[in-house]
TORKOL-186638 format. One record per residue (C-alpha): chain; x negated, y, z; residue in one letter. Coordinates in steps of 0.1 Angstrom, whole numbers. Each point is the difference from the previous one (the first is absolute). Layout:
# residues N
SITE   ch      xx      yy      zz   aa
SITE    A       X       Y       Z    A
...
# end
This chain:
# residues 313
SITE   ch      xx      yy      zz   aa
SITE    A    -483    -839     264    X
SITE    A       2     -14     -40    X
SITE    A       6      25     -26    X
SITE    A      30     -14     -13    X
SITE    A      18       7      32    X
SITE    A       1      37     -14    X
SITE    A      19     -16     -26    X
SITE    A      33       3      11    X
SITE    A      -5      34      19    X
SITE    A     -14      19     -29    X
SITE    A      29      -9     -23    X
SITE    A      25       4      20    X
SITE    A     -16      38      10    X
SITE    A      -3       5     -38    X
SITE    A      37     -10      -4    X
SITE    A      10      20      30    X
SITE    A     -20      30     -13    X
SITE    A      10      -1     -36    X
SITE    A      36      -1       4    X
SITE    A       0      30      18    X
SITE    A     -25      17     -24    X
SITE    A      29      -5     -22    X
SITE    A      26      10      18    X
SITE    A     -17      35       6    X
SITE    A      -8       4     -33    X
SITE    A      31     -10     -13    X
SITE    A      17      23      26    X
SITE    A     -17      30      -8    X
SITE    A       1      -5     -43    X
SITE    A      46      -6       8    X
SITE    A       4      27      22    X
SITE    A     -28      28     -15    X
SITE    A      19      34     -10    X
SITE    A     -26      16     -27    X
SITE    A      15     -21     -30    X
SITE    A      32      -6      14    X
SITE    A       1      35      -2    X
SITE    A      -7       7     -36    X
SITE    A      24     -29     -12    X
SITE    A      28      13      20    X
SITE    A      -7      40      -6    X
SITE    A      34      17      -8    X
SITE    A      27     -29       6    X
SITE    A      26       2      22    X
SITE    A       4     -18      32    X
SITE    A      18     -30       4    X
SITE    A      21     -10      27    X
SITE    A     -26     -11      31    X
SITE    A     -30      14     -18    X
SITE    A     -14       9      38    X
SITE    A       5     -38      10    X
SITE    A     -19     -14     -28    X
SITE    A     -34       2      11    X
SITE    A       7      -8      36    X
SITE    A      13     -33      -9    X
SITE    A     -31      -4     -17    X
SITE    A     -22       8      28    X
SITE    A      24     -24      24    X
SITE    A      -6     -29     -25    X
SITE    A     -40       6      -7    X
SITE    A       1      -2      42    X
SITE    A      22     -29       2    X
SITE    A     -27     -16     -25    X
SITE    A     -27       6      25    X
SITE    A      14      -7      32    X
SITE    A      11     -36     -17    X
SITE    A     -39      -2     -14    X
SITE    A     -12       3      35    X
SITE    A      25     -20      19    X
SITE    A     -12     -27     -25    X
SITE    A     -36       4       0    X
SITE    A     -10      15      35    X
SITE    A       8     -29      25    X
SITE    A     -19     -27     -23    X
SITE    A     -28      23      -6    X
SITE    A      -2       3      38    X
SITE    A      -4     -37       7    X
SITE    A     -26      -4     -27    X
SITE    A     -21      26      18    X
SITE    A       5     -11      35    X
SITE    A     -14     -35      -4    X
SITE    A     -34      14     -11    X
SITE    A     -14       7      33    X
SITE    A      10     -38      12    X
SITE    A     -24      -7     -33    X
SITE    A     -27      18       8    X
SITE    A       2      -8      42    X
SITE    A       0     -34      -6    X
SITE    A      33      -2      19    X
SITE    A      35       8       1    X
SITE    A      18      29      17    X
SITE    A      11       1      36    X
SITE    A      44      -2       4    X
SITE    A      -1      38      17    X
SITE    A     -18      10     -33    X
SITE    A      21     -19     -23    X
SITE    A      34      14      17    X
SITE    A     -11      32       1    X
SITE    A      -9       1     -44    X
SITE    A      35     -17      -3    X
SITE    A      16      25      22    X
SITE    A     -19      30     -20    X
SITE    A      10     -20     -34    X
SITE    A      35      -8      12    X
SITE    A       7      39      10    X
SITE    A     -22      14     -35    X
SITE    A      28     -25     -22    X
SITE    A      31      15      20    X
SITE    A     -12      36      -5    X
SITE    A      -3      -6     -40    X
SITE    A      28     -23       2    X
SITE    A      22      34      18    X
SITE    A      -8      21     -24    X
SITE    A       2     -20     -26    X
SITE    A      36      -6       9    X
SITE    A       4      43       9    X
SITE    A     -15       4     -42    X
SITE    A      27     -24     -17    X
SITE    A      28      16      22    X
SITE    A     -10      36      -9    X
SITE    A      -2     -16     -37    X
SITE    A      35     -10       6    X
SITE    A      10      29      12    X
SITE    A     -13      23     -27    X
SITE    A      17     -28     -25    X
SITE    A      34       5      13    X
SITE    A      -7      41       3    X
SITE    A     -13      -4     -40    X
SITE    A      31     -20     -12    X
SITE    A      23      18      18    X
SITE    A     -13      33     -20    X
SITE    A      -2     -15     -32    X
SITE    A      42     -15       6    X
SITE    A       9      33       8    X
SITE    A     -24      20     -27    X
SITE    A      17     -24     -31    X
SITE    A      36       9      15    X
SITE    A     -10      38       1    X
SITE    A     -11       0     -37    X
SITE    A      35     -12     -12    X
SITE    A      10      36       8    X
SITE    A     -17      14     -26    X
SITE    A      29      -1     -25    X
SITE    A      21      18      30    X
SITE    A     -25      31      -4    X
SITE    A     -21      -6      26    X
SITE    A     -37      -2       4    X
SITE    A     -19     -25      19    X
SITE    A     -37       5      18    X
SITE    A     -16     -32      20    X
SITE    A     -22       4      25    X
SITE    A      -6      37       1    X
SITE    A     -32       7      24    X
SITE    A      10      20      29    X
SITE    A     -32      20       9    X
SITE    A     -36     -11      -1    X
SITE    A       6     -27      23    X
SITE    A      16     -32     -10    X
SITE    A      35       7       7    X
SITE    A      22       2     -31    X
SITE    A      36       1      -8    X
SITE    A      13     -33     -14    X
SITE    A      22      13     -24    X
SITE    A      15      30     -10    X
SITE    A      30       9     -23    X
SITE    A      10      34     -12    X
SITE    A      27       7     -27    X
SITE    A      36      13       0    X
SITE    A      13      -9      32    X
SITE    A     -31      17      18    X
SITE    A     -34     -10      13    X
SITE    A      -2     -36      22    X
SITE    A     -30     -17      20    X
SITE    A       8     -30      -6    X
SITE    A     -14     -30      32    X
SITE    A      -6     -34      -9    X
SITE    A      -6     -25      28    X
SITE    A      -9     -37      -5    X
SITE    A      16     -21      35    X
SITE    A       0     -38      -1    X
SITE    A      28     -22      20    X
SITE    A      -9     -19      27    X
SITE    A     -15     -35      -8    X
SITE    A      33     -17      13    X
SITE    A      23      28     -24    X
SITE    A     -18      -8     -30    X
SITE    A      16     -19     -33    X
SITE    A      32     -18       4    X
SITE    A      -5      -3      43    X
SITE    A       7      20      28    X
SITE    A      31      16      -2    X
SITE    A       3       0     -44    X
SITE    A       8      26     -18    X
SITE    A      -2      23      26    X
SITE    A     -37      -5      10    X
SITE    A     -10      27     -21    X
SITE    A      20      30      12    X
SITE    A      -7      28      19    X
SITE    A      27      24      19    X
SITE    A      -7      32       2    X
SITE    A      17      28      22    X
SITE    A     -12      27      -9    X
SITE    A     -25       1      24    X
SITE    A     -21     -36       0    X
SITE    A      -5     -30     -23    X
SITE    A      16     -35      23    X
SITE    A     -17     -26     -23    X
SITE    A       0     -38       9    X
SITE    A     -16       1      33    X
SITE    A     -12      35       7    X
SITE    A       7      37      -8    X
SITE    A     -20      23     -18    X
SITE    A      -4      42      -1    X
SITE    A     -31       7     -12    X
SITE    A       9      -8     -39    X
SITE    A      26      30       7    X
SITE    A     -25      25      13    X
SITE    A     -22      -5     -29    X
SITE    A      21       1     -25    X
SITE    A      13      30      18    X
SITE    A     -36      15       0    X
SITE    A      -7      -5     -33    X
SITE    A      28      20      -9    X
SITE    A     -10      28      18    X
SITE    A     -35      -1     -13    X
SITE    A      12       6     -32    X
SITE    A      21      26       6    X
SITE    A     -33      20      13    X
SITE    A     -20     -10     -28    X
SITE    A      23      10     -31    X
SITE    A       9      28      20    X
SITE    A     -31      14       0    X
SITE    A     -10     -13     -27    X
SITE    A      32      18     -22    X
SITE    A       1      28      20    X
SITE    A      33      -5      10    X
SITE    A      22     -27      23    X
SITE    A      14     -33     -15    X
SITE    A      16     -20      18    X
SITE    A     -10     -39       6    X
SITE    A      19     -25      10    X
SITE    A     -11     -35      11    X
SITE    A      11     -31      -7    X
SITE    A      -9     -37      15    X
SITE    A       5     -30     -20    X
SITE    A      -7     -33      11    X
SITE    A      -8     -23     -29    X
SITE    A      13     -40      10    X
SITE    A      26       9      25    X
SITE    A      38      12       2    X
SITE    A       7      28      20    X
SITE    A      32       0      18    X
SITE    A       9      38      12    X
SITE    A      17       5      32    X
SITE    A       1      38       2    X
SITE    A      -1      29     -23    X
SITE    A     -30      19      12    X
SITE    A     -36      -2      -1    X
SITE    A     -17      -4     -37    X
SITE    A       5     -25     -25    X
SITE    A     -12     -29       1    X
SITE    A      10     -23     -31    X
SITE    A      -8     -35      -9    X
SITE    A     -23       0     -35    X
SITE    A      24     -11     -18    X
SITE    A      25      29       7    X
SITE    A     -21      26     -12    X
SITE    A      18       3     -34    X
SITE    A      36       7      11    X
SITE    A     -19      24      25    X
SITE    A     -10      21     -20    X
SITE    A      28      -4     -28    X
SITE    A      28      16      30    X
SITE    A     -24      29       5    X
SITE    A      16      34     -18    X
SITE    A     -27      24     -12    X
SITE    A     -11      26      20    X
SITE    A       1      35     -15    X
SITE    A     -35      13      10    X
SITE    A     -12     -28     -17    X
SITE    A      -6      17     -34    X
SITE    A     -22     -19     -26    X
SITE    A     -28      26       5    X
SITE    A       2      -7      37    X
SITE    A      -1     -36      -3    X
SITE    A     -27       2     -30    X
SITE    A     -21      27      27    X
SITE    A       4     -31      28    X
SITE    A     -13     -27     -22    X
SITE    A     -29      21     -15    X
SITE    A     -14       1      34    X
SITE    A       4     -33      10    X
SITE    A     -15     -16     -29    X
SITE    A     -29      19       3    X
SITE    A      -4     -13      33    X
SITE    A      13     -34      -5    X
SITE    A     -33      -7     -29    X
SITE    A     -20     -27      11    X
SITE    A     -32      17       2    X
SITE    A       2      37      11    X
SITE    A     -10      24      21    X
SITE    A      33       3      24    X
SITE    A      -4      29      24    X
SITE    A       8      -1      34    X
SITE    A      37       5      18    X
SITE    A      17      -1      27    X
SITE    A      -1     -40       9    X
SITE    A      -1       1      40    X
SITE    A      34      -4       3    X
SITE    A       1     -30     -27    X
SITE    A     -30     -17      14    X
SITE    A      14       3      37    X
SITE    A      27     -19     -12    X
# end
């Protein structure tokens, strides 16, 4: 065998190996917590804080699952011809179909879950932008009165509130869910300007081609959660009611019970028809919002509650 038949192997390895060098490196410098810390000590969270660094981590995998699907199989067939080299002859057809099935099924596997990465990167997109639609509506009720919390961490878990408002009218957990149409409902096609609304009965969402509950139930759960948190926490009940909203989509209302559920863009003249409640004093309200901006600071210590009920949601 001639040395400059390594040639190709070894830089292709060294290509292979650096790449991914990189990539963990880089990984671990974006999604490190010890300075992110200090630079974010004391501010507020924003709408989908929680989401932020799981996007991250789906995109740094995304990254590596596309380095190997591009690296692996060639690396493979540089290696596997070096025995032929040395022996003097080439390899017999049950040995060569048995390394291309092994290749063949090793691509499909990174392949698989590189496809399972960029969908739960999708997914956590949609989940993201829904909470930041429905946070900058929220925060135009500040001139009503009303305060406005994002992301308030529910426990020492990783559940959390998306948003929550408190002000005249009373105290609201508020549920933002991010649903895309179906492929053939999107734009201009499908059935128009309908393709982006959703009835609801009081019971279930009917959206384009299939029926939901479970945004219902959490927002539901949510609701209660707070209510056994500031009630503990004030010493006294408050009542907490829930709210969906559905940022992108209509919602056409075909019975009067149930919770809300409002489009994002309704959230103003909701909240503008509400009359002030009269156990909402300021001190109240001032009490409610001291505890949940303690909580809601980015770094901090945020003691434990009762989240089963949220997290079984």
């Amino acid at each position: 065998m001639y040395r400059w038949q390594w040639i190709p192997l070894v830089c292709f390895a060294v290509a292979f190996l650096a790449t991914l060098a990189v990539l963990t490196i880089g990984r671990n410098r974006a999604l490190g917590t010890g300075r992110r810390r200090e630079l974010l000590r004391d501010l507020m969270r924003g709408p989908g804080e929680s989401l932020r660094d799981p996007m991250q981590a789906a995109a740094w995998d995304a990254a590596e699952y596309a380095a190997l699907g591009l690296f692996l199989m060639p690396l493979l067939f540089f290696v596997f011809p070096l025995k032929a080299v040395y022996g003097g002859e080439l390899p017999e057809r049950a040995t060569l179909g048995a390394f291309l099935a092994a290749a063949a099924l090793l691509q499909g596997w990174i392949l698989w879950r590189l496809w399972g990465v960029l969908a739960e990167a999708r997914y956590l997109t949609l989940g993201y932008e829904a909470e930041v639609a429905v946070g900058q509506e929220l925060d135009g009720l500040r001139h009503l009165g009303y305060r406005v919390f994002h992301d308030v961490p529910a426990g020492e878990g990783e559940a959390h509130l998306d948003h929550v408002v408190v002000g005249p009218a009373g105290v609201f957990a508020v549920a933002a869910r991010g649903r895309d149409a179906p492929r053939g409902l999107r734009g201009n096609g499908g059935n128009g300007e309908h393709s982006w609304e959703v009835s609801y009965d009081g019971e279930s969402l009917q959206f384009p081609g299939w029926r939901e509950t479970l945004p219902l139930g959490q927002a539901m759960a949510q609701a209660e959660w707070l209510f056994e948190w500031l009630s503990e926490a004030l010493g006294e009940p408050v009542a907490v009611r829930p709210i969906l909203v559905l940022p992108g989509w209509s919602v056409k209302r075909t019975a009067v019970s149930g919770i809300p559920v409002l489009a994002a863009w309704r959230i103003q003249a909701y909240f503008e028809r509400m009359r002030p409640r009269a156990e909402m004093s300021d001190t109240l309200i001032e009490r409610i919002a001291g505890q949940l901006e303690q909580r809601c600071r980015v770094v901090a210590l945020v003691p434990a509650g009762p989240e089963e009920k949220l997290r079984a949601a």
